[in-house]
Each structure stands twice: as C-alpha cells, then as structure tokens.
mmCIF file of the N, C-alpha and C atoms, coordinates in Angstrom:
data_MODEL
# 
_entry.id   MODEL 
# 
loop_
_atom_site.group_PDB 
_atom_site.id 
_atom_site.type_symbol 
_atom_site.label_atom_id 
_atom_site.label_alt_id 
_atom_site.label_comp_id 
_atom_site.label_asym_id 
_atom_site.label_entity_id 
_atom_site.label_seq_id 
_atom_site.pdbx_PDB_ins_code 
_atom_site.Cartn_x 
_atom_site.Cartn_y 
_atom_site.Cartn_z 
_atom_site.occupancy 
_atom_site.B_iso_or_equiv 
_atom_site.pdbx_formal_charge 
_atom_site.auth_seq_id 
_atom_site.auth_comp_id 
_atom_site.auth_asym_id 
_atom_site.auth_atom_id 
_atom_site.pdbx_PDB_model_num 
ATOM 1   N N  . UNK A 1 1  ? -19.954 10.213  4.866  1.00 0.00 ? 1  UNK A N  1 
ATOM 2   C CA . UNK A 1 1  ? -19.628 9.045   5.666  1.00 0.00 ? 1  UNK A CA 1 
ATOM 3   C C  . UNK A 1 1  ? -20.144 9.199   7.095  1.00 0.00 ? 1  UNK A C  1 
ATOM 4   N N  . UNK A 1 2  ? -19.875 10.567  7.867  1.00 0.00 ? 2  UNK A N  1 
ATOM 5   C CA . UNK A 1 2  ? -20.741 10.415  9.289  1.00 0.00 ? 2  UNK A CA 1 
ATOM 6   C C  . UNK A 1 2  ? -21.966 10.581  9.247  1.00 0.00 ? 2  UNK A C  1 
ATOM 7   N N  . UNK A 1 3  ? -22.771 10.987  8.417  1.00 0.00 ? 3  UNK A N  1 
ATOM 8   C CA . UNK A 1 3  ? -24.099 10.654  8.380  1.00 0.00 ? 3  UNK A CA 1 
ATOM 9   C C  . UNK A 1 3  ? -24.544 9.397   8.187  1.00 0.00 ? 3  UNK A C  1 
ATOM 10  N N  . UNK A 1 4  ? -23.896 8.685   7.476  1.00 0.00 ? 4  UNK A N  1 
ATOM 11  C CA . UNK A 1 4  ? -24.186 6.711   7.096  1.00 0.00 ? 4  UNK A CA 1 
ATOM 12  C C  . UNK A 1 4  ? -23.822 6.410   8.549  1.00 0.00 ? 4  UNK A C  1 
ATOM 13  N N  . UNK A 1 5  ? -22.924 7.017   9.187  1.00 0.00 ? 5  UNK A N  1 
ATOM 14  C CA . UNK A 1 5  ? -22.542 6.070   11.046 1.00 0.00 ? 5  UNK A CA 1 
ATOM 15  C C  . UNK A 1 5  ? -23.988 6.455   11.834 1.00 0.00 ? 5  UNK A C  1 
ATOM 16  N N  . UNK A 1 6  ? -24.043 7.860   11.258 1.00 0.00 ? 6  UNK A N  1 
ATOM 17  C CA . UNK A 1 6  ? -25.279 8.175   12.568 1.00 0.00 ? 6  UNK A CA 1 
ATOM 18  C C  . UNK A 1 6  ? -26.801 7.695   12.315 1.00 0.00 ? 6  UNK A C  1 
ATOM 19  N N  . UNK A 1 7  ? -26.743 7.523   11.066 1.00 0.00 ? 7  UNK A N  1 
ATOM 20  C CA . UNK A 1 7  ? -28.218 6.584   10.679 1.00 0.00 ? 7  UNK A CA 1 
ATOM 21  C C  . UNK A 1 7  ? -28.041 5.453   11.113 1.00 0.00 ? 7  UNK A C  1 
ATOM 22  N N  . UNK A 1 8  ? -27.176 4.870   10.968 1.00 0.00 ? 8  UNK A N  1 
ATOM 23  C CA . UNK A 1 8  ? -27.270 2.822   11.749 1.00 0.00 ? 8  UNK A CA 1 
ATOM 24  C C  . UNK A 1 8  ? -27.379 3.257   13.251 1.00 0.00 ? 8  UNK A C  1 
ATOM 25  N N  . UNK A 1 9  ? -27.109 4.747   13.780 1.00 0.00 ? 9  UNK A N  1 
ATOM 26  C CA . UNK A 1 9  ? -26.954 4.399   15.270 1.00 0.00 ? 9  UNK A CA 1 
ATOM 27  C C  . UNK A 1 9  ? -28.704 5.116   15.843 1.00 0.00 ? 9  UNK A C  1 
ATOM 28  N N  . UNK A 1 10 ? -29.345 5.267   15.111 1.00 0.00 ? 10 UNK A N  1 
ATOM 29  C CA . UNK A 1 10 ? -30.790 5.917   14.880 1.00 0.00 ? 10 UNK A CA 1 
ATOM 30  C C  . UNK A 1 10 ? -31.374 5.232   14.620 1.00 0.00 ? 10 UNK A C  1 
ATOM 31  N N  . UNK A 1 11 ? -31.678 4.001   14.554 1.00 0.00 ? 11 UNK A N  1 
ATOM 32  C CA . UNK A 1 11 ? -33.025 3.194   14.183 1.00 0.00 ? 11 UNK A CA 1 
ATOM 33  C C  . UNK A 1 11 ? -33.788 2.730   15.557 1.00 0.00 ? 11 UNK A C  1 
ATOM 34  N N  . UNK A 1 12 ? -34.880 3.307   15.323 1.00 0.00 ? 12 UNK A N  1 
ATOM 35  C CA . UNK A 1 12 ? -35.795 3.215   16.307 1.00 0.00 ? 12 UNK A CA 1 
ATOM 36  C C  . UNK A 1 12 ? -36.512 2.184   16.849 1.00 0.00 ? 12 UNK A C  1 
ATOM 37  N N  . UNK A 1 13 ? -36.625 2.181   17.860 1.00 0.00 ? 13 UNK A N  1 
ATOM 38  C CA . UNK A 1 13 ? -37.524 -0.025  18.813 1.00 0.00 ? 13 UNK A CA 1 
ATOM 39  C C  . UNK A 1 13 ? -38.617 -0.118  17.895 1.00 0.00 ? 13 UNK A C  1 
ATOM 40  N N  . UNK A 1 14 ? -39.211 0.174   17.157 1.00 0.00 ? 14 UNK A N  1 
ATOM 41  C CA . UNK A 1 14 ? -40.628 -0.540  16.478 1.00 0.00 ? 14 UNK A CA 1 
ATOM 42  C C  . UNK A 1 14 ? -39.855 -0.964  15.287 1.00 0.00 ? 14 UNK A C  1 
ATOM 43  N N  . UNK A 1 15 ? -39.147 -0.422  14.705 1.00 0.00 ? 15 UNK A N  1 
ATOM 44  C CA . UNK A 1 15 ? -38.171 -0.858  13.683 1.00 0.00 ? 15 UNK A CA 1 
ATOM 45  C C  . UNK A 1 15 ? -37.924 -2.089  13.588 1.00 0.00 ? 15 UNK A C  1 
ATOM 46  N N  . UNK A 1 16 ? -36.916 -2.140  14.604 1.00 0.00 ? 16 UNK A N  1 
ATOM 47  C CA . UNK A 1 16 ? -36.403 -3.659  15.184 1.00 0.00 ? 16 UNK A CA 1 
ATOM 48  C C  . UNK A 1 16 ? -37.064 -4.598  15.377 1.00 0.00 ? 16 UNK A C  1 
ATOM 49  N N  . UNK A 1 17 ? -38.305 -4.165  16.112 1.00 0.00 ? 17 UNK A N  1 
ATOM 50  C CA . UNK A 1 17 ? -39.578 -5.347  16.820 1.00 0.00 ? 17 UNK A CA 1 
ATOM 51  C C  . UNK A 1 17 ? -39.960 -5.458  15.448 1.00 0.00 ? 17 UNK A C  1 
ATOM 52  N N  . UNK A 1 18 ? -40.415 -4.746  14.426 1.00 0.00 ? 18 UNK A N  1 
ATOM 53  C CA . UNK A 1 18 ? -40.800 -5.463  12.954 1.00 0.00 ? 18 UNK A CA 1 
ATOM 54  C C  . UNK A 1 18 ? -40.280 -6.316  12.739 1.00 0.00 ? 18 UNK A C  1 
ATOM 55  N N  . UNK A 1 19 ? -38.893 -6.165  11.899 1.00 0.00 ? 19 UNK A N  1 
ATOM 56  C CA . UNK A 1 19 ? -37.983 -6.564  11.727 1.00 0.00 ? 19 UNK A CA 1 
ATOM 57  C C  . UNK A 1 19 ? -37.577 -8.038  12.253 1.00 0.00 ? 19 UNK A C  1 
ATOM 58  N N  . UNK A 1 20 ? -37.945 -8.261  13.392 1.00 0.00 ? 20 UNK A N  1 
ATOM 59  C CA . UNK A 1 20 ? -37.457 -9.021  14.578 1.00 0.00 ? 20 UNK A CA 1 
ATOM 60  C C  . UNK A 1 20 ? -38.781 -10.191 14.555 1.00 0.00 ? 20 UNK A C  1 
ATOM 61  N N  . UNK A 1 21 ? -39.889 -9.811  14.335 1.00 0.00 ? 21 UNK A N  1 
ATOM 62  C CA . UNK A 1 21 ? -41.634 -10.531 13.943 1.00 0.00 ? 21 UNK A CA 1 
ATOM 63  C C  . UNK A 1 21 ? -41.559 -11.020 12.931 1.00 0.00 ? 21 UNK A C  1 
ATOM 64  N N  . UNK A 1 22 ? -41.024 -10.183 11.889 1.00 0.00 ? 22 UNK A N  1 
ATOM 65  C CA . UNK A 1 22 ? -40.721 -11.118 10.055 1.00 0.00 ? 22 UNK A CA 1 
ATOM 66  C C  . UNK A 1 22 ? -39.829 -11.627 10.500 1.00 0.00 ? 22 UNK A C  1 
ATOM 67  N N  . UNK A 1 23 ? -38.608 -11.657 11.041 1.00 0.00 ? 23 UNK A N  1 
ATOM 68  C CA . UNK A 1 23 ? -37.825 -13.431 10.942 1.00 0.00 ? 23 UNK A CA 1 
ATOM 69  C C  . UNK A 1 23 ? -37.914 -14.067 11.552 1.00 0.00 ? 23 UNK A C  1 
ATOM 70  N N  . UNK A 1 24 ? -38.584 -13.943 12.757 1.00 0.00 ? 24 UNK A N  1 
ATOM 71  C CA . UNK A 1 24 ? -39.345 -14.983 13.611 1.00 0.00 ? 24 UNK A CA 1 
ATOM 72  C C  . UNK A 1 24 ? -39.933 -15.922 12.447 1.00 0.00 ? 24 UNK A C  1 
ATOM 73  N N  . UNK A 1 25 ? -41.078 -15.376 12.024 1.00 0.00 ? 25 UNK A N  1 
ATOM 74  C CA . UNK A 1 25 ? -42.042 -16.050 11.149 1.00 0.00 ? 25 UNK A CA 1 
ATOM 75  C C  . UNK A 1 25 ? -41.602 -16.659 9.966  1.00 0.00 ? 25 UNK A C  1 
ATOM 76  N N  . UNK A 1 26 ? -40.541 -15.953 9.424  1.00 0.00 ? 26 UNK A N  1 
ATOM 77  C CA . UNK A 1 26 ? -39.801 -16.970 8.129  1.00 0.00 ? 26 UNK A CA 1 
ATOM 78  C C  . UNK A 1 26 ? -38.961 -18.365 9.122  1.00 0.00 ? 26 UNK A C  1 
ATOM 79  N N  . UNK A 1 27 ? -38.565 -17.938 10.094 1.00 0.00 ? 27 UNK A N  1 
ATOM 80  C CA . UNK A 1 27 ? -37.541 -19.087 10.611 1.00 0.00 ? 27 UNK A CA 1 
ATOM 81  C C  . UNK A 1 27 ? -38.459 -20.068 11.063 1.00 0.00 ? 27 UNK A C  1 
ATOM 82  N N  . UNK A 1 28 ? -39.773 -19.593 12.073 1.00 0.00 ? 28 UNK A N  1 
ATOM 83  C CA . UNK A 1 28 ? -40.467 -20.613 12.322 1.00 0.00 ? 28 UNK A CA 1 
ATOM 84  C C  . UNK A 1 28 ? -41.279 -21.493 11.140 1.00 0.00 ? 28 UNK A C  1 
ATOM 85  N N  . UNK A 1 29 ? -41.407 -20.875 10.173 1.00 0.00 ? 29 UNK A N  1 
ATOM 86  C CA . UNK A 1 29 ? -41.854 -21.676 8.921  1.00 0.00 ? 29 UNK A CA 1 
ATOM 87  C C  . UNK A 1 29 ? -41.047 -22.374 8.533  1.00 0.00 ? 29 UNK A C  1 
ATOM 88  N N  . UNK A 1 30 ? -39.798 -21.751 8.157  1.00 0.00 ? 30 UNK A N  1 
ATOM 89  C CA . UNK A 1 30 ? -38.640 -22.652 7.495  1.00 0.00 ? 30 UNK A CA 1 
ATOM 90  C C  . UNK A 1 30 ? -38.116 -24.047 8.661  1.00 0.00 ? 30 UNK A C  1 
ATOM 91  N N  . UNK A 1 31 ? -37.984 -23.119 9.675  1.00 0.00 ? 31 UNK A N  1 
ATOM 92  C CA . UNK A 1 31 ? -36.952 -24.111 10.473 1.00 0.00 ? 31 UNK A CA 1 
ATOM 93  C C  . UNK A 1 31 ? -38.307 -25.038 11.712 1.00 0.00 ? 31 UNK A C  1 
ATOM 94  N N  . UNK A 1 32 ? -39.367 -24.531 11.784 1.00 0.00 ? 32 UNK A N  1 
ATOM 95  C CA . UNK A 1 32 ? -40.163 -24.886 12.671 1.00 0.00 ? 32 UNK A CA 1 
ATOM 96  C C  . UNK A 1 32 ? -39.567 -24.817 14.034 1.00 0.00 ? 32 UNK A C  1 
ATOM 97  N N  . UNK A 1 33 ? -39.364 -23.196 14.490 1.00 0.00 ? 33 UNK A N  1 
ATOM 98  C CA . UNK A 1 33 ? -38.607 -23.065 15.533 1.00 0.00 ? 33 UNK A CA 1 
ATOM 99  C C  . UNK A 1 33 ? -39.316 -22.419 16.515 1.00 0.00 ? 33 UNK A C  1 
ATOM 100 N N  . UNK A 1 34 ? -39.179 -21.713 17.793 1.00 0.00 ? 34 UNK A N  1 
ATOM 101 C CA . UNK A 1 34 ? -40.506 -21.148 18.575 1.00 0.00 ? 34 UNK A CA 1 
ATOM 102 C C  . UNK A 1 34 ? -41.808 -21.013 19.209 1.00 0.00 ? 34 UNK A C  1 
ATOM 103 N N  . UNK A 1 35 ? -41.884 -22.872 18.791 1.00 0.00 ? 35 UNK A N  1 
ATOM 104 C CA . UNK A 1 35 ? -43.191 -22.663 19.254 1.00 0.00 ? 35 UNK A CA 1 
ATOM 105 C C  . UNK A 1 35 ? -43.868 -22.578 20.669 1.00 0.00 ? 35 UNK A C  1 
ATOM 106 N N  . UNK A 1 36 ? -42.564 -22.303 21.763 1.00 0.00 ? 36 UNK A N  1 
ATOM 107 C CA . UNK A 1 36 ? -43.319 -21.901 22.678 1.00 0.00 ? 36 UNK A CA 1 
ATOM 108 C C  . UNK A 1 36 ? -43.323 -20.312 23.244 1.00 0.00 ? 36 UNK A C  1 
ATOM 109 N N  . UNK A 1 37 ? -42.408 -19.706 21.919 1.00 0.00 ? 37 UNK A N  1 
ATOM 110 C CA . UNK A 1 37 ? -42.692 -17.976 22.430 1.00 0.00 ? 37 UNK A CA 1 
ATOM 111 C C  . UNK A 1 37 ? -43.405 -17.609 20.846 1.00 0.00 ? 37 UNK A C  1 
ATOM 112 N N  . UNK A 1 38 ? -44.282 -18.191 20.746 1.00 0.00 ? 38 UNK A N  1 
ATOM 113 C CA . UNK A 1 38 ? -44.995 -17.863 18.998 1.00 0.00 ? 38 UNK A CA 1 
ATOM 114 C C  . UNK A 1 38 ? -45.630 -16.641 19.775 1.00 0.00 ? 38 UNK A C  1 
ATOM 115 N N  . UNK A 1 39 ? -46.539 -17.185 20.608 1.00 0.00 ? 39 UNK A N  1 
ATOM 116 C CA . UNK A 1 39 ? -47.726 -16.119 21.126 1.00 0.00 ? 39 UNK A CA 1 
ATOM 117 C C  . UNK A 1 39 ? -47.149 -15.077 21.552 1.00 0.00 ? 39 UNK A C  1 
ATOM 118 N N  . UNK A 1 40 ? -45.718 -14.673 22.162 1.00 0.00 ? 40 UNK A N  1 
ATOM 119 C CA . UNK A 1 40 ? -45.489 -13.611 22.902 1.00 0.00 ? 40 UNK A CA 1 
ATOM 120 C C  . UNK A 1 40 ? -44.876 -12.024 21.418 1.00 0.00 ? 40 UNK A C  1 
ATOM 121 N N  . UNK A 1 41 ? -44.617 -13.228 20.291 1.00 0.00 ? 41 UNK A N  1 
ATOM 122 C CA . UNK A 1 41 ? -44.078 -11.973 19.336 1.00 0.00 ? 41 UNK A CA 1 
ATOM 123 C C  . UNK A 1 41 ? -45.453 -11.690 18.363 1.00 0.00 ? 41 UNK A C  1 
ATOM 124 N N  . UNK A 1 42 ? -46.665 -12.617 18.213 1.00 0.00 ? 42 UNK A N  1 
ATOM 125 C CA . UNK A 1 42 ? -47.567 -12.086 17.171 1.00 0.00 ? 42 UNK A CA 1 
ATOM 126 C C  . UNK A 1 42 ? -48.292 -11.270 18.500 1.00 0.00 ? 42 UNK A C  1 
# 
C-alpha cells in the first residue's frame, strides 16, 4: 500500500504535459474547445 501512495506522488512533468496534449485534442475535437491556446500545447 505505501508504495501505490508513493508512485501517484512520482509522476513526472512530461508525463502530465502528454497526458494533458491528448485531452486537449480529444476535447477540442469532441467539444470544439481551445481554439485560441491550440498553438501553445501542439
């Protein structure tokens, strides 16, 4: 069990910024949302 706490508290910034670029891009497809910070996440 404290190893499962200390892995969620270990995920590293490129991780996230992935992470964070794929649902940009599903939401702006789905929802047509962002289009004036499109350019700053591709």
């Amino acid at each position: 069990m404290q190893a499962y706490k200390q892995f969620g508290n270990s995920v590293a910034v490129p991780v996230i910024e992935a992470i964070a670029k794929k649902m940009y891009k599903v939401m702006n497809r789905t929802y047509g949302i962002g289009t004036t910070t499109s350019k700053k996440l591709q």
